[in-house]
C-alpha positions in Angstrom: 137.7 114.0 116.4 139.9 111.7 114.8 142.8 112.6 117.1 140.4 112.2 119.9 139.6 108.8 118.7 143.4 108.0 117.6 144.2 108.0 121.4 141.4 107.9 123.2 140.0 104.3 122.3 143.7 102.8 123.3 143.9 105.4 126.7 140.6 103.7 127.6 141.2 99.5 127.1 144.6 100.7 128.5 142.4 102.2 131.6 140.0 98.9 131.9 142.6 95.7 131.7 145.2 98.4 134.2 141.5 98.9 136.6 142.6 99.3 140.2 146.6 100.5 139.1 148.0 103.4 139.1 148.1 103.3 135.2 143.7 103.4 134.9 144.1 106.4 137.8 146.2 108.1 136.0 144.1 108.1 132.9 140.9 108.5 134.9 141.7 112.0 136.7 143.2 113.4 133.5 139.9 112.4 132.0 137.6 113.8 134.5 140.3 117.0 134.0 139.6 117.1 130.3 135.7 117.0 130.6 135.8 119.5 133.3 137.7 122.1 132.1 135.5 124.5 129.9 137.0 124.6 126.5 137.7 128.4 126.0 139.8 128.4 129.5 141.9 125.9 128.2 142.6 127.6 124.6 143.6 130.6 126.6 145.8 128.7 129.1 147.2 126.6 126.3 148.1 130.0 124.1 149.6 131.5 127.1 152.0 128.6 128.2 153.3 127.4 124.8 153.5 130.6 123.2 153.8 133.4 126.0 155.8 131.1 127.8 157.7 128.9 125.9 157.6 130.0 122.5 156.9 126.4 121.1 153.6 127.3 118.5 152.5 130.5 116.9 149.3 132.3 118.8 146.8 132.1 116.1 146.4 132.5 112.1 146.7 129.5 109.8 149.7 130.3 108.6 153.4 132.3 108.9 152.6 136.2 108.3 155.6 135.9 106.2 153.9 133.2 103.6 151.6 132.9 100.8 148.8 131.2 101.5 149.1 128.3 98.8 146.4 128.1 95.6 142.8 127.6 96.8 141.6 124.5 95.9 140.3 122.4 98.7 140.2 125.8 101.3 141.8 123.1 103.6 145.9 124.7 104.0 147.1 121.1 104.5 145.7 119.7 101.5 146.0 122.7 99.4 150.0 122.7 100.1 150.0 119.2 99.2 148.7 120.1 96.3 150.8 122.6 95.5 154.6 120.5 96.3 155.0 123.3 98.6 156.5 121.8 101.8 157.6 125.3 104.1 153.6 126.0 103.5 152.5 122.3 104.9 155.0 122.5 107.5 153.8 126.0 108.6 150.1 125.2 108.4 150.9 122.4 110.4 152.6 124.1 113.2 149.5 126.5 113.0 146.9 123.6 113.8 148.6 121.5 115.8 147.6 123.9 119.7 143.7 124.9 118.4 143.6 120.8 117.0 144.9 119.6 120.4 142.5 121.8 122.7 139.1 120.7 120.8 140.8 117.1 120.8 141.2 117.1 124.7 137.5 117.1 126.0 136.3 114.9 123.6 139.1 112.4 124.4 138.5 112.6 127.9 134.7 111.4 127.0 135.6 108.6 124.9 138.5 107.3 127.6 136.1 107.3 130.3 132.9 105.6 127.9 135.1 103.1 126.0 136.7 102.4 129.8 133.1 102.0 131.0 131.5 100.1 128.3 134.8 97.7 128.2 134.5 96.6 131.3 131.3 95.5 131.6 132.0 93.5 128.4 134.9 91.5 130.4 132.2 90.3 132.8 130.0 88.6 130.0 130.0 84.8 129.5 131.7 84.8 126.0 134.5 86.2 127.2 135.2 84.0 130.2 134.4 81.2 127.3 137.4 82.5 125.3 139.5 82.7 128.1 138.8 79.3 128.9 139.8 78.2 125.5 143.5 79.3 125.8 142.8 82.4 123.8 145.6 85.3 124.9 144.7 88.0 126.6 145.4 90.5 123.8 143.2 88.5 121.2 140.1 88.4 123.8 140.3 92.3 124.3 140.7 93.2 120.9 138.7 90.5 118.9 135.9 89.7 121.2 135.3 92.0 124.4 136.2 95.4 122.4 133.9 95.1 119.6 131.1 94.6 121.8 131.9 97.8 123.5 132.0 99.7 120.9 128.7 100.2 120.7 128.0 102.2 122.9 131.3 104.2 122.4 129.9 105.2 118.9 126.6 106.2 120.1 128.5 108.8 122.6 131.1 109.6 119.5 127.9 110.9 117.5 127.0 112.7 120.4 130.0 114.6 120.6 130.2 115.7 117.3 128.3 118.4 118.4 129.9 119.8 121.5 133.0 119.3 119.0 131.1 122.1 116.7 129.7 124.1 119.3 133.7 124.3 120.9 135.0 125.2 117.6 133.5 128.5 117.7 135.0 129.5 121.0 138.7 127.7 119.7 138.3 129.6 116.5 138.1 133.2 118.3 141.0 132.8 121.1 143.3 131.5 117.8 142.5 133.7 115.7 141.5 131.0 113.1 139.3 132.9 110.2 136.7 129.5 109.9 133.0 128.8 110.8 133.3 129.5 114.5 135.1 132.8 113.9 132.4 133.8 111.4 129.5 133.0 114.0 130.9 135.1 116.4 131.5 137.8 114.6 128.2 137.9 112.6 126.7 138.0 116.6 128.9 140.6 117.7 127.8 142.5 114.6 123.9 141.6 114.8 124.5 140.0 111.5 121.1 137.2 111.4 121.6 135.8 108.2 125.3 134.0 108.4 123.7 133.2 112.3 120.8 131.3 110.8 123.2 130.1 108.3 125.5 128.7 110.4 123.4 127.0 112.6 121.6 125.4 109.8 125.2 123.9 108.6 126.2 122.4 111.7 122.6 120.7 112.7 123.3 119.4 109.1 126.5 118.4 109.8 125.1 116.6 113.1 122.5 114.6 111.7 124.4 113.8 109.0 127.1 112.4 111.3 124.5 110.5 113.8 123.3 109.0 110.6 126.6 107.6 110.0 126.7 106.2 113.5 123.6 103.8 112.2 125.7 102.4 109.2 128.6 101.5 112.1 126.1 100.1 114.1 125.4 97.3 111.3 128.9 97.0 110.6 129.6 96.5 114.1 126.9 94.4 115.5 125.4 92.4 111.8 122.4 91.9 114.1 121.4 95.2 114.6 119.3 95.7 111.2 117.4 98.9 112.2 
């Protein structure tokens, strides 16, 4: 999610001030691209191409088969290797996440490029923002300190939303990469007829969701001091 939002929230005021260019159709179909493309299709496309093909990333696992996994402190291979000053393990881990990372990343990026595109142009139509145009303000400094802001809202209202299809595609991801985490688990407890981890794992990620859409109030306030419920 945060890669999704790293790029996304740019790709999309990029999108709206380029509207009508080839830049914001550009961004536009590879957006409708990433929302249509089912998520498993494209973590077996992705596999195939950059490591049948090309070679560039490992197929699955967390880590090279000829490592030690570092000391267990966080679960979290990244951190962990951190932790332990042990830099072939970080860079290895890394390579690991970067393909599984970048196909859960792509559909909910294409969401938030076509909702921040959306909500931001309808902000450029208000009155304030012609007001700060009027008063010499650059271009730059309307977008990003007035107009964006504004459209934010709605933008984090969608990003809560897509928490959960980001959950739901991690169990799918997990199995094509081989990745032994929460998704992996949930299909193999089905497979097996296994109810308990089933009910368990459910119960953690509607946890997870609420917890996150509670989060989206807070930003509400924080974006919009108005907004006080």
């Amino acid at each position: 999610m945060t890669l999704a939002l790293a790029t996304g929230i740019p790709l999309g005021v990029l999108a709206a001030t380029s509207r009508g260019k080839l830049t914001d159709t550009l961004i536009r179909f590879i957006a409708v691209s990433g929302i249509a493309l089912p998520v498993f299709w494209l973590a077996l496309i992705v596999q195939l191409v950059f490591y049948g093909d090309l070679g560039w990333f490992p197929s699955g696992g967390r880590i090279g088969s000829g490592l030690t996994s570092p000391p267990t402190r966080t679960g979290l291979y990244l951190i962990d290797s951190l932790l332990a000053r042990d830099p072939t393990a970080f860079l290895s881990s890394f390579h690991h996440i970067i393909l599984p990372a970048a196909v859960l990343a792509f559909g909910r990026w294409a969401t938030i490029v076509r909702m921040t595109r959306v909500s931001l142009l309808e902000v450029l139509n208000h009155d304030y923002v012609r007001t700060a145009r009027a008063k010499g303000l650059s271009n730059s400094r309307v977008i990003l300190r007035h107009a964006l802001r504004n459209a934010m809202i709605p933008v984090t209202t969608m990003v809560g939303l897509q928490v959960g299809f980001l959950l739901s595609g991690t169990v799918l991801v997990e199995w094509v990469f081989s990745w032994p985490g929460v998704g992996d688990y949930a299909v193999r407890s089905i497979v097996a007829l296994d109810f308990s981890p089933i009910v368990a794992v459910a119960t953690l990620l509607s946890v997870i969701f609420v917890l996150v859409n509670s989060l989206v109030d807070v930003v509400y306030h924080i974006l919009d001091p108005r907004i006080t419920t």
